[in-house]
TIMAR-193945 format. One record per atom (N, C-alpha, C): residue in one letter; residue number from 1; atom name; x, y, z. Coordinates in steps of 0.1 Angstrom, whole numbers, plus 5000, padded with zeros to 4 digits. Layout:
REM TIMAR-193945
<rec residuo="a" num="NUM" atomo="CA" east="X" north="Y" up="Z"/>
...
This chain:
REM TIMAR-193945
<rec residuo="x" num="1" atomo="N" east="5008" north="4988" up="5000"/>
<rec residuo="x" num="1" atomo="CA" east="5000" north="5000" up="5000"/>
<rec residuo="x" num="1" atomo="C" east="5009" north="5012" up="5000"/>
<rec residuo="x" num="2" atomo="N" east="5005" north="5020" up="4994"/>
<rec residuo="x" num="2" atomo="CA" east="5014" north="5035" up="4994"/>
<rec residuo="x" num="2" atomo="C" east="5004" north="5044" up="4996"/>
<rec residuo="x" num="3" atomo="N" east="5012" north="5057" up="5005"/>
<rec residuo="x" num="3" atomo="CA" east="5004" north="5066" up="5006"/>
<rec residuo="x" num="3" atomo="C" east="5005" north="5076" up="5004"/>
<rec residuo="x" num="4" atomo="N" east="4998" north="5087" up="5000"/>
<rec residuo="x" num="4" atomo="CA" east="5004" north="5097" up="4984"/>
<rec residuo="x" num="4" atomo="C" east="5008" north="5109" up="4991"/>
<rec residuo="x" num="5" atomo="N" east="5015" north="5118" up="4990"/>
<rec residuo="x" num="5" atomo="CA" east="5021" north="5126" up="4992"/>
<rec residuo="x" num="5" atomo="C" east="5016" north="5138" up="4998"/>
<rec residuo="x" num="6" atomo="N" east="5004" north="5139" up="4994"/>
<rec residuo="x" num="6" atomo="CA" east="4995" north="5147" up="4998"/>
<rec residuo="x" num="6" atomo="C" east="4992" north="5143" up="5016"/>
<rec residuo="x" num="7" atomo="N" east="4988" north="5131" up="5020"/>
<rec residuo="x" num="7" atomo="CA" east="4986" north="5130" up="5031"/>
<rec residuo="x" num="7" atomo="C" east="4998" north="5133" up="5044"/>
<rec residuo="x" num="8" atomo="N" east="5008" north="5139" up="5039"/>
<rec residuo="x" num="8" atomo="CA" east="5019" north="5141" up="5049"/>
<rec residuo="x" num="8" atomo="C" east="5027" north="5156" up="5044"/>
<rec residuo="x" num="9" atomo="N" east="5019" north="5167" up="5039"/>
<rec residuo="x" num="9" atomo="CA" east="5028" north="5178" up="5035"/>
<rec residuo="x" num="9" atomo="C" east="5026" north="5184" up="5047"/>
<rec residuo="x" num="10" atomo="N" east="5020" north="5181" up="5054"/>
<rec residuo="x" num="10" atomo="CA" east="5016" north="5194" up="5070"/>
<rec residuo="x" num="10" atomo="C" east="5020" north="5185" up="5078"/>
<rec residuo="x" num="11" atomo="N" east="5024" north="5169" up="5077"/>
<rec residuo="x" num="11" atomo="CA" east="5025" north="5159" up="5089"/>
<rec residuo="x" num="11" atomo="C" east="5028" north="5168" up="5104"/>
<rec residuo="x" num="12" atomo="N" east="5038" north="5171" up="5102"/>
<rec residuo="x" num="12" atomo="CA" east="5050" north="5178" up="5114"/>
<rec residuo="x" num="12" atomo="C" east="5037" north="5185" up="5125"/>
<rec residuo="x" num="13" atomo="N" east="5027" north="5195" up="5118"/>
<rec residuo="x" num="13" atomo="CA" east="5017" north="5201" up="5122"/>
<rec residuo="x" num="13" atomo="C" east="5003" north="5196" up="5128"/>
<rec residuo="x" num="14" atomo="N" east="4995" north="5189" up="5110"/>
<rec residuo="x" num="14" atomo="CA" east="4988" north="5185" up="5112"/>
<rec residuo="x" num="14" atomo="C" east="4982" north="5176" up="5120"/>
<rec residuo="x" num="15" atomo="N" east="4975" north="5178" up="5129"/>
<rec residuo="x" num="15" atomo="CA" east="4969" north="5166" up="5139"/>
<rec residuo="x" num="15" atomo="C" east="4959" north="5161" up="5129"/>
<rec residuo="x" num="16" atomo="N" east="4952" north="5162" up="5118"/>
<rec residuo="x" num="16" atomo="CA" east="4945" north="5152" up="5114"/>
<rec residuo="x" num="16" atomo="C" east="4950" north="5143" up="5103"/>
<rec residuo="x" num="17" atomo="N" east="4962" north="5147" up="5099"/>
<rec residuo="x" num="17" atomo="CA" east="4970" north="5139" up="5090"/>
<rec residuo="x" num="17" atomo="C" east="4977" north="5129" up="5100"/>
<rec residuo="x" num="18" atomo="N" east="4982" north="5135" up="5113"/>
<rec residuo="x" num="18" atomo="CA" east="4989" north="5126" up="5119"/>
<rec residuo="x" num="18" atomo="C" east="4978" north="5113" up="5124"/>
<rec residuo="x" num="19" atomo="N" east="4969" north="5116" up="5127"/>
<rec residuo="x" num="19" atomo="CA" east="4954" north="5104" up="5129"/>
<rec residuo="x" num="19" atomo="C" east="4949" north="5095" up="5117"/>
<rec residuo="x" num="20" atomo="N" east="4955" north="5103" up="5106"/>
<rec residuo="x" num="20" atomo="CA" east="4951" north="5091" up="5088"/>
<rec residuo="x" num="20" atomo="C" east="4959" north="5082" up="5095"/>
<rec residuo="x" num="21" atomo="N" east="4971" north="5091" up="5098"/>
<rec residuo="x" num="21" atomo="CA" east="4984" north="5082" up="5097"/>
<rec residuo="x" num="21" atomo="C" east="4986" north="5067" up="5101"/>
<rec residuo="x" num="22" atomo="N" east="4980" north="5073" up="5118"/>
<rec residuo="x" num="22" atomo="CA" east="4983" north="5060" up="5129"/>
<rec residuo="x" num="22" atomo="C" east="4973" north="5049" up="5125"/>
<rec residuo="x" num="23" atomo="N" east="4964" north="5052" up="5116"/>
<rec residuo="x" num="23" atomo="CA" east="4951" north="5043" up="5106"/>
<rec residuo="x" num="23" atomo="C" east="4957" north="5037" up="5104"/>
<rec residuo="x" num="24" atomo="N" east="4964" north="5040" up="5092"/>
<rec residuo="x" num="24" atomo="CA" east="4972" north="5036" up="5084"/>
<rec residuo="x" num="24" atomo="C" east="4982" north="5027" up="5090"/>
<rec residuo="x" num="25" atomo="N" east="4991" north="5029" up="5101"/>
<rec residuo="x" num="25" atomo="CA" east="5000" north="5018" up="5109"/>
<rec residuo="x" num="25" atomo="C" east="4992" north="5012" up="5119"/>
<rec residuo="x" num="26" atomo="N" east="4981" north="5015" up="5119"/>
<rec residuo="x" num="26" atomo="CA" east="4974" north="5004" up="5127"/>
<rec residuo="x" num="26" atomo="C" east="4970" north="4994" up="5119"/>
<rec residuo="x" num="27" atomo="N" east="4965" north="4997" up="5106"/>
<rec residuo="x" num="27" atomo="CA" east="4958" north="4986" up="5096"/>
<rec residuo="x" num="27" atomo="C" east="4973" north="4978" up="5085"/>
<rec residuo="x" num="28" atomo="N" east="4984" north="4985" up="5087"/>
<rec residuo="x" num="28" atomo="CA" east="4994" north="4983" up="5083"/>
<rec residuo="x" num="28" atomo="C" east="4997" north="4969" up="5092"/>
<rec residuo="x" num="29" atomo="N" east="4999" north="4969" up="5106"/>
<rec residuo="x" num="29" atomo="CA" east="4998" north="4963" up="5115"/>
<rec residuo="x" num="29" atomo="C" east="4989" north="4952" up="5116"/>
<rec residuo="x" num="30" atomo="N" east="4978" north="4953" up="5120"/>
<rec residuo="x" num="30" atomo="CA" east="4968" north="4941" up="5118"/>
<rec residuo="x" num="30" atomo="C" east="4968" north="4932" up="5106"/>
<rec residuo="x" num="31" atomo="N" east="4970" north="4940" up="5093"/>
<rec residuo="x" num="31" atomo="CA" east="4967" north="4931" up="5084"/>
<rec residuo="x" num="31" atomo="C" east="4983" north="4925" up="5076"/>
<rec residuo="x" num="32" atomo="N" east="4994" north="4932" up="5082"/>
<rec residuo="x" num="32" atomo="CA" east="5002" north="4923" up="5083"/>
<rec residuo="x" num="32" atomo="C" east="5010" north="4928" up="5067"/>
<rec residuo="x" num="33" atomo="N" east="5005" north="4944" up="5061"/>
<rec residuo="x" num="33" atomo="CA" east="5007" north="4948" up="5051"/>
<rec residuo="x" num="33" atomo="C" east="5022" north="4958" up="5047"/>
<rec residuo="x" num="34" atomo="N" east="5027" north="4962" up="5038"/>
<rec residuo="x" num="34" atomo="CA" east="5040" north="4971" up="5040"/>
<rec residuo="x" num="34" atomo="C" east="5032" north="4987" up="5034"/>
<rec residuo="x" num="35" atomo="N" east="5038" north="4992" up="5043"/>
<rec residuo="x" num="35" atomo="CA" east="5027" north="5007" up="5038"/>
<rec residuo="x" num="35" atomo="C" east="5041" north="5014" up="5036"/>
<rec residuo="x" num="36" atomo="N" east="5041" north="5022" up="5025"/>
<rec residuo="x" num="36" atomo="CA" east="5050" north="5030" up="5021"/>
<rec residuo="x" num="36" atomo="C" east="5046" north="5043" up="5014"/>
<rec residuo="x" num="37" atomo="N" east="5057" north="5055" up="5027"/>
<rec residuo="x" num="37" atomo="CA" east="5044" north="5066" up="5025"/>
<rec residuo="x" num="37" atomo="C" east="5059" north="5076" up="5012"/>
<rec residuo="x" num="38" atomo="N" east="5050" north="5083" up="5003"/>
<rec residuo="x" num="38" atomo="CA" east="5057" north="5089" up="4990"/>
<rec residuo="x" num="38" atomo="C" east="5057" north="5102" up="4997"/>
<rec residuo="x" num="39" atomo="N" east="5064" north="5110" up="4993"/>
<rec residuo="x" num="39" atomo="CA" east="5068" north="5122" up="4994"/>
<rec residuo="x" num="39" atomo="C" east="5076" north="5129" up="5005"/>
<rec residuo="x" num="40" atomo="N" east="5087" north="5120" up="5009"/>
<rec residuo="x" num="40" atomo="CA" east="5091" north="5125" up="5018"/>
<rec residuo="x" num="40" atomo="C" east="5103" north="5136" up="5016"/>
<rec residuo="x" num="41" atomo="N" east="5103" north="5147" up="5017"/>
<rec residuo="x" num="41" atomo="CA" east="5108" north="5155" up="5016"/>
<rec residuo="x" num="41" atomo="C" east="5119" north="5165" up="5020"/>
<rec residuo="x" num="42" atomo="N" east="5116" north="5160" up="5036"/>
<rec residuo="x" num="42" atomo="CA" east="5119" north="5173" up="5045"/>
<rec residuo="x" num="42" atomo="C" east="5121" north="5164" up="5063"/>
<rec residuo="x" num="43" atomo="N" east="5134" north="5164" up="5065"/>
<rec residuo="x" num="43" atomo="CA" east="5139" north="5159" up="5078"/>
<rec residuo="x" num="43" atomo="C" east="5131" north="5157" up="5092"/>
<rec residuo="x" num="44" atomo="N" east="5123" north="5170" up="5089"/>
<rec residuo="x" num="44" atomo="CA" east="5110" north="5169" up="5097"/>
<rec residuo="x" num="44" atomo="C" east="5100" north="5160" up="5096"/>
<rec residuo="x" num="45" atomo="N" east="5097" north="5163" up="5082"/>
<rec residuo="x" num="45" atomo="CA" east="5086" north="5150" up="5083"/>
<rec residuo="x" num="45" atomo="C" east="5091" north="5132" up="5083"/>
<rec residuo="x" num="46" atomo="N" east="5102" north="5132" up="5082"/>
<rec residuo="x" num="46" atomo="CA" east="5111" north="5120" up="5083"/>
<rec residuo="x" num="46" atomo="C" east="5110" north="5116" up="5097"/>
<rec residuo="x" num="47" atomo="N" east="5111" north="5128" up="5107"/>
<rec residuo="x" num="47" atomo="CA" east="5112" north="5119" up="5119"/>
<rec residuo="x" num="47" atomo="C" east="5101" north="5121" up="5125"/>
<rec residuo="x" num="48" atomo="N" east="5087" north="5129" up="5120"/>
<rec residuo="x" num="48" atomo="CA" east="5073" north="5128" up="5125"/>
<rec residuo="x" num="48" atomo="C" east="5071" north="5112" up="5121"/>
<rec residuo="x" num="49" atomo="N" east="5073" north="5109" up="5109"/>
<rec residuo="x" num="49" atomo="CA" east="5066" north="5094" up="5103"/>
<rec residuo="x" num="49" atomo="C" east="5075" north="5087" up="5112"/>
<rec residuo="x" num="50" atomo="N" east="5085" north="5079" up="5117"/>
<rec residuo="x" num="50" atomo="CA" east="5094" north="5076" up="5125"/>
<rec residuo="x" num="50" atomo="C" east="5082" north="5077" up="5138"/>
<rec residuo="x" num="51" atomo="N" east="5080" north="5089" up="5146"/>
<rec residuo="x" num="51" atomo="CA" east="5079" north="5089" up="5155"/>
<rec residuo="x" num="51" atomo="C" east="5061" north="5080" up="5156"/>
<rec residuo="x" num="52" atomo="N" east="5055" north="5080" up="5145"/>
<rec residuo="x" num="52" atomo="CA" east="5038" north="5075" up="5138"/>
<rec residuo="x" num="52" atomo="C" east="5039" north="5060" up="5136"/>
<rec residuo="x" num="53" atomo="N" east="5057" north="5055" up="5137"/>
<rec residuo="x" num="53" atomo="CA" east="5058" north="5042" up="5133"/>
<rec residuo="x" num="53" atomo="C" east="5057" north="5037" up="5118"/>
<rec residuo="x" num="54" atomo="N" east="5060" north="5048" up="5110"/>
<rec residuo="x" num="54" atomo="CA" east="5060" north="5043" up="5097"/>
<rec residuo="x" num="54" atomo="C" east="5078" north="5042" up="5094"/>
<rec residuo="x" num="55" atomo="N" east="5076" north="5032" up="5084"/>
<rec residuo="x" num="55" atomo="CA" east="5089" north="5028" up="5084"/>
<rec residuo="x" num="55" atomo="C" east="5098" north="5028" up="5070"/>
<rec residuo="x" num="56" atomo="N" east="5088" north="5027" up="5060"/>
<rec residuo="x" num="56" atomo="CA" east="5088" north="5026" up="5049"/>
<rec residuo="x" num="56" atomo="C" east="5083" north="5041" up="5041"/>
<rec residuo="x" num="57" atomo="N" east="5099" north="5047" up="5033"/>
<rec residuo="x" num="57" atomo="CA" east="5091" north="5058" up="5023"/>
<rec residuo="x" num="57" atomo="C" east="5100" north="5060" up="5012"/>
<rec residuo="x" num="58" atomo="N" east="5097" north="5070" up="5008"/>
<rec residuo="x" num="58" atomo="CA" east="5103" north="5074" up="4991"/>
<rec residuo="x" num="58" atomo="C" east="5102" north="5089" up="4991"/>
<rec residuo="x" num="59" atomo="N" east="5112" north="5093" up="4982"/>
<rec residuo="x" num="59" atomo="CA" east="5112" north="5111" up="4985"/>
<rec residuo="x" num="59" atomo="C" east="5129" north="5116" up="4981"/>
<rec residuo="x" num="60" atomo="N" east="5120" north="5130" up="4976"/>
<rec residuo="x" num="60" atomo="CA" east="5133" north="5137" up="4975"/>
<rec residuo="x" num="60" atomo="C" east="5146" north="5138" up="4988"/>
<rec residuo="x" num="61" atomo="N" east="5141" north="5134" up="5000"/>
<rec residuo="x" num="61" atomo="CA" east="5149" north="5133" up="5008"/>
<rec residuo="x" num="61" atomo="C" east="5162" north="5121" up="5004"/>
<rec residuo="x" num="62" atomo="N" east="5153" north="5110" up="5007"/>
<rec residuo="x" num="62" atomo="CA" east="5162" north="5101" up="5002"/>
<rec residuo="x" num="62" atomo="C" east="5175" north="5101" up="4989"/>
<rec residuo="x" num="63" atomo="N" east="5162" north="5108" up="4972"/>
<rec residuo="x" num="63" atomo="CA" east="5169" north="5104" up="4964"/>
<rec residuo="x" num="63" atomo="C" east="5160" north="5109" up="4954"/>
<rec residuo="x" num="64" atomo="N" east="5165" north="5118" up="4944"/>
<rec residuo="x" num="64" atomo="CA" east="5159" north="5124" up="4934"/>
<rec residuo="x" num="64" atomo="C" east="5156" north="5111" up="4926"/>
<rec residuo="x" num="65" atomo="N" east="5147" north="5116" up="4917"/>
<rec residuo="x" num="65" atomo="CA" east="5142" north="5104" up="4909"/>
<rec residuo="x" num="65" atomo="C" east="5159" north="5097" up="4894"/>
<rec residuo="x" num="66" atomo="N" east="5161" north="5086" up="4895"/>
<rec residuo="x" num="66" atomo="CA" east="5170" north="5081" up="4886"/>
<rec residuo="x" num="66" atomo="C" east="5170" north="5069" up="4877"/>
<rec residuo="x" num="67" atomo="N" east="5176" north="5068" up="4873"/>
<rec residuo="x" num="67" atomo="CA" east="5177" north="5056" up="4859"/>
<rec residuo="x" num="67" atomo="C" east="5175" north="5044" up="4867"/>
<rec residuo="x" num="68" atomo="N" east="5167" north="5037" up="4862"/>
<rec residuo="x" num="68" atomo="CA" east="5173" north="5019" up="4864"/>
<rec residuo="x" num="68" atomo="C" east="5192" north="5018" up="4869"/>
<rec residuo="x" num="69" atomo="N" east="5194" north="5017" up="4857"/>
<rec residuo="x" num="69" atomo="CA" east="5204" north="5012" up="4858"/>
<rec residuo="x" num="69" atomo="C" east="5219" north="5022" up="4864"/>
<rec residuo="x" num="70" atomo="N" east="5212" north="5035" up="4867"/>
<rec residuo="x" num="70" atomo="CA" east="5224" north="5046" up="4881"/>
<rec residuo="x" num="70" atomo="C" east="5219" north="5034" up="4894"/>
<rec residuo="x" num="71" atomo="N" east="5204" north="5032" up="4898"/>
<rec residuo="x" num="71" atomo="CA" east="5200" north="5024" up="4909"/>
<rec residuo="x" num="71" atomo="C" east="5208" north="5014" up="4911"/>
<rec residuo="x" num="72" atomo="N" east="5209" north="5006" up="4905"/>
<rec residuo="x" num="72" atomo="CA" east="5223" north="4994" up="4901"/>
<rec residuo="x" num="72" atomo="C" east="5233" north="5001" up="4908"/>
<rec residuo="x" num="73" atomo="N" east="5235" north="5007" up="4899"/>
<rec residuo="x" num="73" atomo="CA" east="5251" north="5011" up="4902"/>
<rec residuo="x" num="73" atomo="C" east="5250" north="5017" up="4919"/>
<rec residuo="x" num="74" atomo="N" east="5244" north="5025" up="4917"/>
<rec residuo="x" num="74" atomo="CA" east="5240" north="5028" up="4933"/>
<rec residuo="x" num="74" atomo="C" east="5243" north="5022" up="4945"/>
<rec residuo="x" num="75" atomo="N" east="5230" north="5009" up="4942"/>
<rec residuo="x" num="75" atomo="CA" east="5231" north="5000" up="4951"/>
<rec residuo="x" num="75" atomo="C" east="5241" north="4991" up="4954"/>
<rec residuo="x" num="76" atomo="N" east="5246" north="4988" up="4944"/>
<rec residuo="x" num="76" atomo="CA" east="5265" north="4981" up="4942"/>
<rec residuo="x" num="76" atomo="C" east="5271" north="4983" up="4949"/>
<rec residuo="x" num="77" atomo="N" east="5273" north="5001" up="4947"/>
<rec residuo="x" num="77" atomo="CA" east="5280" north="5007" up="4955"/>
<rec residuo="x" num="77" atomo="C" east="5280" north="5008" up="4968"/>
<rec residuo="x" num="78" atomo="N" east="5268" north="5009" up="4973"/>
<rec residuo="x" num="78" atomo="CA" east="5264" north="5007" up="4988"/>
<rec residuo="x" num="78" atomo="C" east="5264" north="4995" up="4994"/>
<rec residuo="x" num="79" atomo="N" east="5264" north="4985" up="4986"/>
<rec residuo="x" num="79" atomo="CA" east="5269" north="4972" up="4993"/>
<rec residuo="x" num="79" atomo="C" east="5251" north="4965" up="4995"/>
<rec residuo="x" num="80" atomo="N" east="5241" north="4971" up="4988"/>
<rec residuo="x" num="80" atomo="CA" east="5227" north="4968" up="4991"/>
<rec residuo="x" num="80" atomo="C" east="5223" north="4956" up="4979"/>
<rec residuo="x" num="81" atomo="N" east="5229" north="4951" up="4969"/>
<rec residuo="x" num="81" atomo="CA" east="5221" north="4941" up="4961"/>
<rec residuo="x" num="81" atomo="C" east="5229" north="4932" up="4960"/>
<rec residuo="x" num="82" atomo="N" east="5222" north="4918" up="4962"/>
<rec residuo="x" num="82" atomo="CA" east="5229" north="4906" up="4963"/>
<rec residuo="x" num="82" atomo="C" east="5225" north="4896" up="4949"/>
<rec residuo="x" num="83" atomo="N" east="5228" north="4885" up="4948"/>
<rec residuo="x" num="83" atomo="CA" east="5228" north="4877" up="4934"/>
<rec residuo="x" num="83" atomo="C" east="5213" north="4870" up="4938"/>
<rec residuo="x" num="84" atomo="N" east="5209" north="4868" up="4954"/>
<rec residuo="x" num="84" atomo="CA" east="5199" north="4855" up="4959"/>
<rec residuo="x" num="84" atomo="C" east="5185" north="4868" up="4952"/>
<rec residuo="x" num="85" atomo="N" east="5174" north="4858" up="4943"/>
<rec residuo="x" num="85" atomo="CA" east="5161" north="4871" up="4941"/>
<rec residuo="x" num="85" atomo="C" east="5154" north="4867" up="4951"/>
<rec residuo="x" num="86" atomo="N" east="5149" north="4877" up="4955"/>
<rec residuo="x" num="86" atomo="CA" east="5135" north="4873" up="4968"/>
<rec residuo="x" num="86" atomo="C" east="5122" north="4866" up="4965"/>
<rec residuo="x" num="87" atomo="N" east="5118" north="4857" up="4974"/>
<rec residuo="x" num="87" atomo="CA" east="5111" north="4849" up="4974"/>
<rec residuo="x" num="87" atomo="C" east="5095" north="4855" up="4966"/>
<rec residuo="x" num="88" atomo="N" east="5092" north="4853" up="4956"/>
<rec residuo="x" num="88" atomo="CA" east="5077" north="4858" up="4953"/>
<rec residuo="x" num="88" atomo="C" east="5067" north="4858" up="4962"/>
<rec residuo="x" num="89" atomo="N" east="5059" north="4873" up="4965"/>
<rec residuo="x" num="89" atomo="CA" east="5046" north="4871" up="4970"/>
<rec residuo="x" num="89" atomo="C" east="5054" north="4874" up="4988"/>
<rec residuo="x" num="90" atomo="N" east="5063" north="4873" up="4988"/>
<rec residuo="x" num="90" atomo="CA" east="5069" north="4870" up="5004"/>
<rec residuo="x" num="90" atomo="C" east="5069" north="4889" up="5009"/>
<rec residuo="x" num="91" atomo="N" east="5064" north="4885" up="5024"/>
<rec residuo="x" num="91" atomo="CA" east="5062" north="4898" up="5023"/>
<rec residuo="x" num="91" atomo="C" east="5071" north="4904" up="5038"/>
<rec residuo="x" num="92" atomo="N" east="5075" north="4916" up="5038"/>
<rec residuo="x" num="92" atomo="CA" east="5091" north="4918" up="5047"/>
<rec residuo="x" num="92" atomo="C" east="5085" north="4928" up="5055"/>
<rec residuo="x" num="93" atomo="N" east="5077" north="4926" up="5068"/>
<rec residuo="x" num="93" atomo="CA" east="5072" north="4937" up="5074"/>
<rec residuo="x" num="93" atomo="C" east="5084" north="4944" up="5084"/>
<rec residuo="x" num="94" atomo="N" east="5082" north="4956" up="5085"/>
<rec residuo="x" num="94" atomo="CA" east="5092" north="4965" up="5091"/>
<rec residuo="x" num="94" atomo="C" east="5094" north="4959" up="5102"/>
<rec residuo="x" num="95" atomo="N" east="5110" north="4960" up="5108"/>
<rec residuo="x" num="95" atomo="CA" east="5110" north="4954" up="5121"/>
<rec residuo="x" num="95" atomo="C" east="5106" north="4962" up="5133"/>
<rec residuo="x" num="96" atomo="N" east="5105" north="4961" up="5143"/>
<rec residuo="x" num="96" atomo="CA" east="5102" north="4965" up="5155"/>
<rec residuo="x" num="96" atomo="C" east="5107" north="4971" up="5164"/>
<rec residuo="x" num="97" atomo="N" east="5112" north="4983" up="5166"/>
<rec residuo="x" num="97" atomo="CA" east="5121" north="4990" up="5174"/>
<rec residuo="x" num="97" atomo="C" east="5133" north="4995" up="5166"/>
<rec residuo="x" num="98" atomo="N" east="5129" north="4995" up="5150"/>
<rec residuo="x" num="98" atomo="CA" east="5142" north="5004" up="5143"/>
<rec residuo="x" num="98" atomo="C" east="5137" north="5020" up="5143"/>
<rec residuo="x" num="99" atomo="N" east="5152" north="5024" up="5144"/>
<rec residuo="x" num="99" atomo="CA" east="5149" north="5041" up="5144"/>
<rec residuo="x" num="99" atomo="C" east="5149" north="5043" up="5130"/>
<rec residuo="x" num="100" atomo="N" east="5148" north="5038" up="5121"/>
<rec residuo="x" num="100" atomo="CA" east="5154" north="5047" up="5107"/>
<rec residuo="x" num="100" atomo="C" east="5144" north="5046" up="5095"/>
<rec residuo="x" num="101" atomo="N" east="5137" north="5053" up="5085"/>
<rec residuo="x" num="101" atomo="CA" east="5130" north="5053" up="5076"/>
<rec residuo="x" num="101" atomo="C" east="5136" north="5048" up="5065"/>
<rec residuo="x" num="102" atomo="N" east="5129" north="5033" up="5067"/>
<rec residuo="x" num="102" atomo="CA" east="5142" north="5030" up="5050"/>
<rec residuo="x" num="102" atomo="C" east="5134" north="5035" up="5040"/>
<rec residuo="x" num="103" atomo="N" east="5141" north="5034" up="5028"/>
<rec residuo="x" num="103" atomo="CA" east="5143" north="5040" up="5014"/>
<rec residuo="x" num="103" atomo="C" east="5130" north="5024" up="5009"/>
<rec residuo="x" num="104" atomo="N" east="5123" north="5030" up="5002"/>
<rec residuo="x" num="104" atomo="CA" east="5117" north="5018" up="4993"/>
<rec residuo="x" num="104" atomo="C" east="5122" north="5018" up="4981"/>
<rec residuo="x" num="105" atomo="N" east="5126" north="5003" up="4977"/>
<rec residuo="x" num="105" atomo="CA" east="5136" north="5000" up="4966"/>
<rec residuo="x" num="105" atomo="C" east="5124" north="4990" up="4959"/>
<rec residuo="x" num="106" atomo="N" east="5128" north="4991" up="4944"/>
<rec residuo="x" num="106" atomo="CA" east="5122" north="4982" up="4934"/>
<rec residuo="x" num="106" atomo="C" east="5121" north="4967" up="4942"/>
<rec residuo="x" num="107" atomo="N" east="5114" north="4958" up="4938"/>
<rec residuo="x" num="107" atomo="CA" east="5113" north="4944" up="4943"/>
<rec residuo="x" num="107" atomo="C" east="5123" north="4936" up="4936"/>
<rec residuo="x" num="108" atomo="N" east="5131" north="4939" up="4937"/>
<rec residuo="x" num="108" atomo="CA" east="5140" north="4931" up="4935"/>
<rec residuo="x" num="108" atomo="C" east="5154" north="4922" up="4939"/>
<rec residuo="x" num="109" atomo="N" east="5155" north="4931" up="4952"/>
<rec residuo="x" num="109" atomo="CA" east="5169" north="4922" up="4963"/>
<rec residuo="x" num="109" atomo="C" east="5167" north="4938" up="4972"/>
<rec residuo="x" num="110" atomo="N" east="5161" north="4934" up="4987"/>
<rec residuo="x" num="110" atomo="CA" east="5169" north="4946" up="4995"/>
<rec residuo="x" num="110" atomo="C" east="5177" north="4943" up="5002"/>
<rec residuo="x" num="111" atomo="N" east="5181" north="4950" up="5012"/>
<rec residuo="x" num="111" atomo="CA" east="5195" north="4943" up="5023"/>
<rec residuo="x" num="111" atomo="C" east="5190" north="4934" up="5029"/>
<rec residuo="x" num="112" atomo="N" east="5172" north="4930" up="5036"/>
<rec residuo="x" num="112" atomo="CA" east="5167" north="4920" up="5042"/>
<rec residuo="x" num="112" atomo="C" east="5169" north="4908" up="5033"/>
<rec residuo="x" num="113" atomo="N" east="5169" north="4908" up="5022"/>
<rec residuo="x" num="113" atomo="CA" east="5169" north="4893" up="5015"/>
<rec residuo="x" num="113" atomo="C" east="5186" north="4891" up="5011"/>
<rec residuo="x" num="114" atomo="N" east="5194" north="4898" up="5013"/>
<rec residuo="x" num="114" atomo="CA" east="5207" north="4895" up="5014"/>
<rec residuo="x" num="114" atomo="C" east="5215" north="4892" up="5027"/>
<rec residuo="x" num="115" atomo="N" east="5202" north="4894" up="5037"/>
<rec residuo="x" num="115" atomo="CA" east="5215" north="4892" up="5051"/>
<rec residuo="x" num="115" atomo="C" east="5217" north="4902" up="5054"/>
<rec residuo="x" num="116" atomo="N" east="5219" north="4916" up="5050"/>
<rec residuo="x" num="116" atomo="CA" east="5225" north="4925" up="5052"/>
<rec residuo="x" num="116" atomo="C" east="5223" north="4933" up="5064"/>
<rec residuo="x" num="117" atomo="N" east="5225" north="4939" up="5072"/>
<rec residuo="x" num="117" atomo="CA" east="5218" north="4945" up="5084"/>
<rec residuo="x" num="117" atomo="C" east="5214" north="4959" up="5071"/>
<rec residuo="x" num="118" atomo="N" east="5202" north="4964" up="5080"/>
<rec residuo="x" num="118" atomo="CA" east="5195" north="4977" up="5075"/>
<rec residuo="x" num="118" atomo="C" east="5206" north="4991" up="5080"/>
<rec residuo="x" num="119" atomo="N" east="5212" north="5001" up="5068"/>
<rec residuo="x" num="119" atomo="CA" east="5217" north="5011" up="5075"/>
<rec residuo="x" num="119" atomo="C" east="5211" north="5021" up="5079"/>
């Protein structure tokens, strides 16, 4: 599930955006689903979502938009893609007590399906 960009441009502020939110990590939760919220932009709202229990996002923060194949190279470089492909259908819910907003990457190998600890 992704959640659009719009629902998090006031997060920091908004108390009713912050109430979609905990919806959203509550039903994220129960139903056992990966919610990843888009637009993350801005340090602040990085560590409002963090603090809402979202764990999963995408955004100018992280990483302007780029090629397939700079991603590759990217990830190479960072030591984040391995040769094993991830199991289909298998689904990698956020762990429990991490402080950090990872990056949502294509389905294709993240550090969890390589062993890798999350940085």
């Amino acid at each position: 599930m992704k959640v659009d960009r719009c629902l998090i441009d006031a997060i920091e502020t908004d108390r009713l955006q912050q109430a979609m939110l905990l919806g959203v990590v509550h039903l994220q939760n129960s139903a056992g689903m990966r919610v990843v919220i888009e637009g993350v932009e801005r340090l602040e709202q990085r560590q409002t979502l963090l603090n809402l229990g979202c764990r999963l996002g995408q955004g100018f923060l992280f990483s302007k938009p780029i090629q397939a194949e700079q991603l590759d190279q990217l990830l190479k470089a960072a030591g984040r893609i391995c040769s094993r492909p991830p199991e289909q259908g298998r689904a990698n819910p956020p762990q429990r007590g991490t402080d950090r907003l990872r990056i949502m990457l294509p389905r294709r190998a993240t550090a969890a399906d390589c062993g890798h600890p999350h940085r």
